[in-house]
Backbone as JSON Lines, residues from 0, in Angstrom:
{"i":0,"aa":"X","n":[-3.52,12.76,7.08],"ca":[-2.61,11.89,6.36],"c":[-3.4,10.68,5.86]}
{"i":1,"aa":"X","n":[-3.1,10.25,4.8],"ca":[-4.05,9.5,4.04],"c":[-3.42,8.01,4.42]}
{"i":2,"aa":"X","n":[-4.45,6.8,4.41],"ca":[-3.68,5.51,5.13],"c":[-4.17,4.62,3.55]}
{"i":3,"aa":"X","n":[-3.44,3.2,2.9],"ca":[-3.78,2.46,2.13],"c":[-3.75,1.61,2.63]}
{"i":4,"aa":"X","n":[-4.2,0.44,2.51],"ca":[-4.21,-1.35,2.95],"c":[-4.61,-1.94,1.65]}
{"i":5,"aa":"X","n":[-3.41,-2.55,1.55],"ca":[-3.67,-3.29,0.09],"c":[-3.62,-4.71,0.31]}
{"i":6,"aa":"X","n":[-4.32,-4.83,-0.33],"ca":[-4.86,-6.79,-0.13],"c":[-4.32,-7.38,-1.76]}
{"i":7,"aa":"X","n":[-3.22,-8.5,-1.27],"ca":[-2.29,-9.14,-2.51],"c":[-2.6,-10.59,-2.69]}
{"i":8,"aa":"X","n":[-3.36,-11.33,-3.67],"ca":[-3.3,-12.55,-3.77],"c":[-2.25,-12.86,-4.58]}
{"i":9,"aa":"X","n":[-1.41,-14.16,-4.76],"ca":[-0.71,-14.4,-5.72],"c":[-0.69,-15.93,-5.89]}
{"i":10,"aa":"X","n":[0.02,-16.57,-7.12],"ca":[-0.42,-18.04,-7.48],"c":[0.3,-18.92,-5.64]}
{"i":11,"aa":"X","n":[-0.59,-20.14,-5.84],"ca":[-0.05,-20.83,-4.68],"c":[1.71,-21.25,-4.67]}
{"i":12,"aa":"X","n":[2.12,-21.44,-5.95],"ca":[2.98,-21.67,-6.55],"c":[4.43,-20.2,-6.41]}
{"i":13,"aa":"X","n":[4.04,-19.27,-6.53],"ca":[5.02,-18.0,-6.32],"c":[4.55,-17.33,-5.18]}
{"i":14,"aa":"X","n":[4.05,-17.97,-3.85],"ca":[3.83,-17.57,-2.45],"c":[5.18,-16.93,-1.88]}
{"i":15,"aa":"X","n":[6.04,-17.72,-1.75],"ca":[7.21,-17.78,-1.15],"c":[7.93,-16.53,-1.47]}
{"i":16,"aa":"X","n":[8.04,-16.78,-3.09],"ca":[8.88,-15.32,-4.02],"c":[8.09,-14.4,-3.34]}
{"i":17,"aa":"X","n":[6.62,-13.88,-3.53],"ca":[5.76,-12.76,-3.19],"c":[6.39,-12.55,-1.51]}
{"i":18,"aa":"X","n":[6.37,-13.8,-0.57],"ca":[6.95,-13.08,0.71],"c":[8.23,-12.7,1.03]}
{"i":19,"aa":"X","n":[8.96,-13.27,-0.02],"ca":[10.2,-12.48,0.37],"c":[10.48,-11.06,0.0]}
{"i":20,"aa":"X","n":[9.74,-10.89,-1.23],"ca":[10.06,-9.31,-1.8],"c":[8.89,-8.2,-0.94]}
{"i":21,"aa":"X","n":[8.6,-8.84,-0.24],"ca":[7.32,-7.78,0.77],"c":[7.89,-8.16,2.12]}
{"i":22,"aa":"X","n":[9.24,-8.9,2.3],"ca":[9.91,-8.67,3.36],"c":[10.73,-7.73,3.32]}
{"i":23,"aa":"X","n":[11.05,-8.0,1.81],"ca":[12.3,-6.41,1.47],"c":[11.69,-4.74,1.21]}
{"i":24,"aa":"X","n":[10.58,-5.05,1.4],"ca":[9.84,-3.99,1.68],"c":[9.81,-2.66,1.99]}
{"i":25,"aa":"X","n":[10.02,-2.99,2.96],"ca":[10.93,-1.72,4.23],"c":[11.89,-1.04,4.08]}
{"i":26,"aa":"X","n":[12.9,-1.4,3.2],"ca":[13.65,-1.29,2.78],"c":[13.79,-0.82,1.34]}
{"i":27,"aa":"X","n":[12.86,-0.4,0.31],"ca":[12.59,-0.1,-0.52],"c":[12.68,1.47,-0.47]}
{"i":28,"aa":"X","n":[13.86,2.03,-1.47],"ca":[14.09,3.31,-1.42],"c":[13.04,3.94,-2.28]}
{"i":29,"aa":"X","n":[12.51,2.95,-3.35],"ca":[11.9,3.44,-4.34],"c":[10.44,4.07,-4.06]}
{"i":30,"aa":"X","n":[9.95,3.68,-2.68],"ca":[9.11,4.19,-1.84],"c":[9.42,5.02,-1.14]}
{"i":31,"aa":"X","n":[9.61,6.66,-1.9],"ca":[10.26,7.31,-0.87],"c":[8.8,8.46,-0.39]}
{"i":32,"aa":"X","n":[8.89,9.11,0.9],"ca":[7.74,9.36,0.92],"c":[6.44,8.98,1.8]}
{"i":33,"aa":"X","n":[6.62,7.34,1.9],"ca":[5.61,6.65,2.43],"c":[6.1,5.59,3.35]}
{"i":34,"aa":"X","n":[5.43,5.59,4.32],"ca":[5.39,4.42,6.01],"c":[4.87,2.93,5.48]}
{"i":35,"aa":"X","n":[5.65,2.29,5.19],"ca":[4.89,0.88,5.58],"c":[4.6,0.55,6.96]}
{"i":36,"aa":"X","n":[3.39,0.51,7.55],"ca":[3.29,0.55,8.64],"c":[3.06,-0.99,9.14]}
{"i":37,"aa":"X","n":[2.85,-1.59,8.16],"ca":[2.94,-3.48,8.55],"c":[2.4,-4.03,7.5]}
{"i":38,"aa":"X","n":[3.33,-5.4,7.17],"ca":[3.31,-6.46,6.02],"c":[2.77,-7.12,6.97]}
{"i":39,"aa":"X","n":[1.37,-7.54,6.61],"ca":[0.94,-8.91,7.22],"c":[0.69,-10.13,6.28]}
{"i":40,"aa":"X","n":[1.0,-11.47,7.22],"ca":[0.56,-12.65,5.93],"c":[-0.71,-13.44,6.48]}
{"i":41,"aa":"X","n":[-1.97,-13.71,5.71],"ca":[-3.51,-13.6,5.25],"c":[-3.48,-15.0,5.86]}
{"i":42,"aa":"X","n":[-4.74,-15.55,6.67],"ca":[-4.63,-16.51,6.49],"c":[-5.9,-17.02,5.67]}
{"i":43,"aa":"X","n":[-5.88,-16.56,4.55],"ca":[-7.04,-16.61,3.59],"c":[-6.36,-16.13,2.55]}
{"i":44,"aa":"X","n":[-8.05,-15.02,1.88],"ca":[-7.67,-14.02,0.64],"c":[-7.48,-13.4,1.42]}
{"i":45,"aa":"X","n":[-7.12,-12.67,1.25],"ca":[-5.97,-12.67,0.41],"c":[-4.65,-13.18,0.75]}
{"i":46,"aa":"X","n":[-3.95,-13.23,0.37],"ca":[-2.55,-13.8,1.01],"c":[-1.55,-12.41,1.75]}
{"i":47,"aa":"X","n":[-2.01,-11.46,1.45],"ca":[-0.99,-10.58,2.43],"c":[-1.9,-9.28,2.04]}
{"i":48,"aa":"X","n":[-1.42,-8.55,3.34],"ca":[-2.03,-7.44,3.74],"c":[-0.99,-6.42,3.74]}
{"i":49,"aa":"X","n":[-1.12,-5.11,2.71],"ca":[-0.18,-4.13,3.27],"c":[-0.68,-2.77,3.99]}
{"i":50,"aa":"X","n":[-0.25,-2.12,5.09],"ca":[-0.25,-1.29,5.48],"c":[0.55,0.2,5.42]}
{"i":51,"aa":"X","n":[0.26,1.13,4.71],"ca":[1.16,2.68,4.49],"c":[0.22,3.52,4.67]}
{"i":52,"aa":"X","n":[1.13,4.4,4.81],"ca":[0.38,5.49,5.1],"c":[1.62,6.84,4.43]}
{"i":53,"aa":"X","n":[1.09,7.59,3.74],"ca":[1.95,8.81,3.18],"c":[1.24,10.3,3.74]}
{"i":54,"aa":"X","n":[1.75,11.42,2.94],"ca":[1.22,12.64,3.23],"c":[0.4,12.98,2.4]}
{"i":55,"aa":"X","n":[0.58,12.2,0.97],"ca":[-0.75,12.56,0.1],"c":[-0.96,10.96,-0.36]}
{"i":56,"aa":"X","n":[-1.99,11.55,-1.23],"ca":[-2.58,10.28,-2.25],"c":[-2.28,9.85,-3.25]}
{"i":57,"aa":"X","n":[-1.69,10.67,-4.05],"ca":[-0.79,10.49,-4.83],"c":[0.6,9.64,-4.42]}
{"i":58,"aa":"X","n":[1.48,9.68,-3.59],"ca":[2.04,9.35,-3.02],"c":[1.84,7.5,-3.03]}
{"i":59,"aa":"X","n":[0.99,7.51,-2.15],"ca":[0.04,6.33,-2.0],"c":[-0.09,5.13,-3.27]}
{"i":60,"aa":"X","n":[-0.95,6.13,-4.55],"ca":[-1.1,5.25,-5.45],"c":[0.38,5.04,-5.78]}
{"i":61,"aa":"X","n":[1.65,5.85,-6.33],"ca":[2.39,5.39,-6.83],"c":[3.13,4.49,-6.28]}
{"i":62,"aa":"X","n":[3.55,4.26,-4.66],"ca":[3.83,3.03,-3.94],"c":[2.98,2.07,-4.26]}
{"i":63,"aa":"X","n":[1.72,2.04,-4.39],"ca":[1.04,1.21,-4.81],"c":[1.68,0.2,-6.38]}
{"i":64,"aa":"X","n":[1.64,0.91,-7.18],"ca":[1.91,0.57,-8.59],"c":[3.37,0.24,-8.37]}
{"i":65,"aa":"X","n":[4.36,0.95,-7.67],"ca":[5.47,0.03,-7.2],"c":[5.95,-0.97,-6.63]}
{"i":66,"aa":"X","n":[4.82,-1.17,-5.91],"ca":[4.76,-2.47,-4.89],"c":[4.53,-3.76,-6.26]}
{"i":67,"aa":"X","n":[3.55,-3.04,-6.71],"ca":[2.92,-4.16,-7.87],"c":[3.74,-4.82,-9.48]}
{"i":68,"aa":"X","n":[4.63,-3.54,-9.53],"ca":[5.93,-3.71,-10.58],"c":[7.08,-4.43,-9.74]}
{"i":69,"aa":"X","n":[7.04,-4.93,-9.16],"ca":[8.05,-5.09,-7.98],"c":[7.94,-6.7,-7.83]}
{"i":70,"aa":"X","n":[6.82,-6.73,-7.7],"ca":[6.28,-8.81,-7.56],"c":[6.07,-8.69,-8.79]}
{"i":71,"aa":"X","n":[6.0,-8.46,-10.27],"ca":[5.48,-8.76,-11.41],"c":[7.25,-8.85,-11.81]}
{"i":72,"aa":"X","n":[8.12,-7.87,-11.34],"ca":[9.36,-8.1,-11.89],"c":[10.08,-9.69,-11.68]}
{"i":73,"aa":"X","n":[9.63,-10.25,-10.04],"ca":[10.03,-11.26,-9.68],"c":[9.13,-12.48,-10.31]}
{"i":74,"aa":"X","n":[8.13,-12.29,-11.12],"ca":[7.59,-13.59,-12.02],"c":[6.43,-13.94,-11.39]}
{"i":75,"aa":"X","n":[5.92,-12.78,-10.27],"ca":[4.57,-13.31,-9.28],"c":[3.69,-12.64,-10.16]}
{"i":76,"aa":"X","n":[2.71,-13.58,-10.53],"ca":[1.3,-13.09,-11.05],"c":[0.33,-12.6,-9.67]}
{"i":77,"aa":"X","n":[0.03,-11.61,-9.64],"ca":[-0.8,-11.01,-8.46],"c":[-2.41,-10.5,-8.92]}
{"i":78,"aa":"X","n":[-3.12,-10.58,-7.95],"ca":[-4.19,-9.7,-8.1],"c":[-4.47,-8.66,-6.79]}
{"i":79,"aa":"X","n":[-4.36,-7.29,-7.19],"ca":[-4.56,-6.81,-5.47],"c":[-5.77,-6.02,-5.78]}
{"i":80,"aa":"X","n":[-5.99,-5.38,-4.61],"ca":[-7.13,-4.05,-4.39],"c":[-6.5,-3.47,-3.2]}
{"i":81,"aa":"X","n":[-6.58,-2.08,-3.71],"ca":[-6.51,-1.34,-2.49],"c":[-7.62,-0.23,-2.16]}
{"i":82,"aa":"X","n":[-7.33,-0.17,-0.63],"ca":[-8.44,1.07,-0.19],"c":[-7.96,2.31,0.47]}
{"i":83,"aa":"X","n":[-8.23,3.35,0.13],"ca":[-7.25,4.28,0.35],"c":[-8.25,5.21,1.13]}
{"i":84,"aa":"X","n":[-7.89,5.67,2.43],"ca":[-8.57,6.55,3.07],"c":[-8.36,7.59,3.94]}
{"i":85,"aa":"X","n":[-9.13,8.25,4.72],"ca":[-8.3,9.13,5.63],"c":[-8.98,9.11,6.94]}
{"i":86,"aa":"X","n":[-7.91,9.51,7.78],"ca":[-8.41,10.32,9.15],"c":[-9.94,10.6,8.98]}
{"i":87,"aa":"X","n":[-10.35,11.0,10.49],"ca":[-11.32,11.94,10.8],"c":[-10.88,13.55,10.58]}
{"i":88,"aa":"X","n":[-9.7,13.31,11.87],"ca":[-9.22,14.49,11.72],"c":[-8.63,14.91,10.35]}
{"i":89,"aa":"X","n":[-8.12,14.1,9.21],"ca":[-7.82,14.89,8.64],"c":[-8.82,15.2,7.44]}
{"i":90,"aa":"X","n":[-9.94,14.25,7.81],"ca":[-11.12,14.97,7.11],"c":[-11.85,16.36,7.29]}
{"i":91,"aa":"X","n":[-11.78,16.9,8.66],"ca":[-11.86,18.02,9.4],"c":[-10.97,19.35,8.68]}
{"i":92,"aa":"X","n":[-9.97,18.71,8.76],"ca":[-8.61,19.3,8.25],"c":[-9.14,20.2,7.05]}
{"i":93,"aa":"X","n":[-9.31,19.2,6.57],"ca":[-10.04,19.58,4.56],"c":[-11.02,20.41,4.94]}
{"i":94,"aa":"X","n":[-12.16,19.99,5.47],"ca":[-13.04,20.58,5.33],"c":[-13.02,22.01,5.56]}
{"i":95,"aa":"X","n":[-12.19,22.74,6.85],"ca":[-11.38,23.66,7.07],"c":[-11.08,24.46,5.64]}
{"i":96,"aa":"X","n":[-10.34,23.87,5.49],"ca":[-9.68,24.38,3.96],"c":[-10.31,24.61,2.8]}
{"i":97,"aa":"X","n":[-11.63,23.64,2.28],"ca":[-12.23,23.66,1.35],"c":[-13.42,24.72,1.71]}
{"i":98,"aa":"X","n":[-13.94,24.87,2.76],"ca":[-14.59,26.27,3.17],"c":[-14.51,27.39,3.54]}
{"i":99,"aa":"X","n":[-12.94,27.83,3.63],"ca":[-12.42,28.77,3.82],"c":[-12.9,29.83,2.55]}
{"i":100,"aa":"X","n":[-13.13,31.1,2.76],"ca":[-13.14,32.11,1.79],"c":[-12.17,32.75,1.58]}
{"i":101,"aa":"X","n":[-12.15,33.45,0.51],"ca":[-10.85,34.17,0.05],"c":[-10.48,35.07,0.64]}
């Protein structure tokens, strides 16, 4: 299962807006699919940390790009990055699969 952590800066000025709509988070149907597994708030850069995890990657990016239409709807100028990765095991997993013969 693939995990993301996305790192969100936003102006000092629309802090507040940015934490309330990543409190409503969790609660976001439009993320269907994917675990927020913890909103954290930065005590730096970035200003918040997200944690998900889905069944694919795809999955992943498009919570991603939702998360990000989501604070841009509420008037927060953001800059994020995310890193998207996996298991051991489910690197194993693959590998399994991608060497399998017909």
């Amino acid at each position: 299962m693939p995990y993301a952590l996305t790192l969100i800066r936003v102006k000092k000025e629309t802090r507040e807006i940015a934490f309330s709509c990543l409190q409503n988070l969790t609660m976001d149907s439009s993320l269907k699919g994917v675990k927020i597994i913890q909103v954290l708030l930065s005590l730096g850069w970035p200003d918040f940390i997200i944690m998900l995890k889905a069944p694919d990657v795809q999955l992943l990016q498009q919570a991603v790009l939702q998360i990000r239409k989501n604070l841009a709807e509420k008037g927060t100028e953001i800059d994020t990055t995310t890193l998207i990765a996996l298991s051991i095991e489910e690197i194993e997993k693959q590998k399994e699969i991608w060497t399998e013969k017909p």
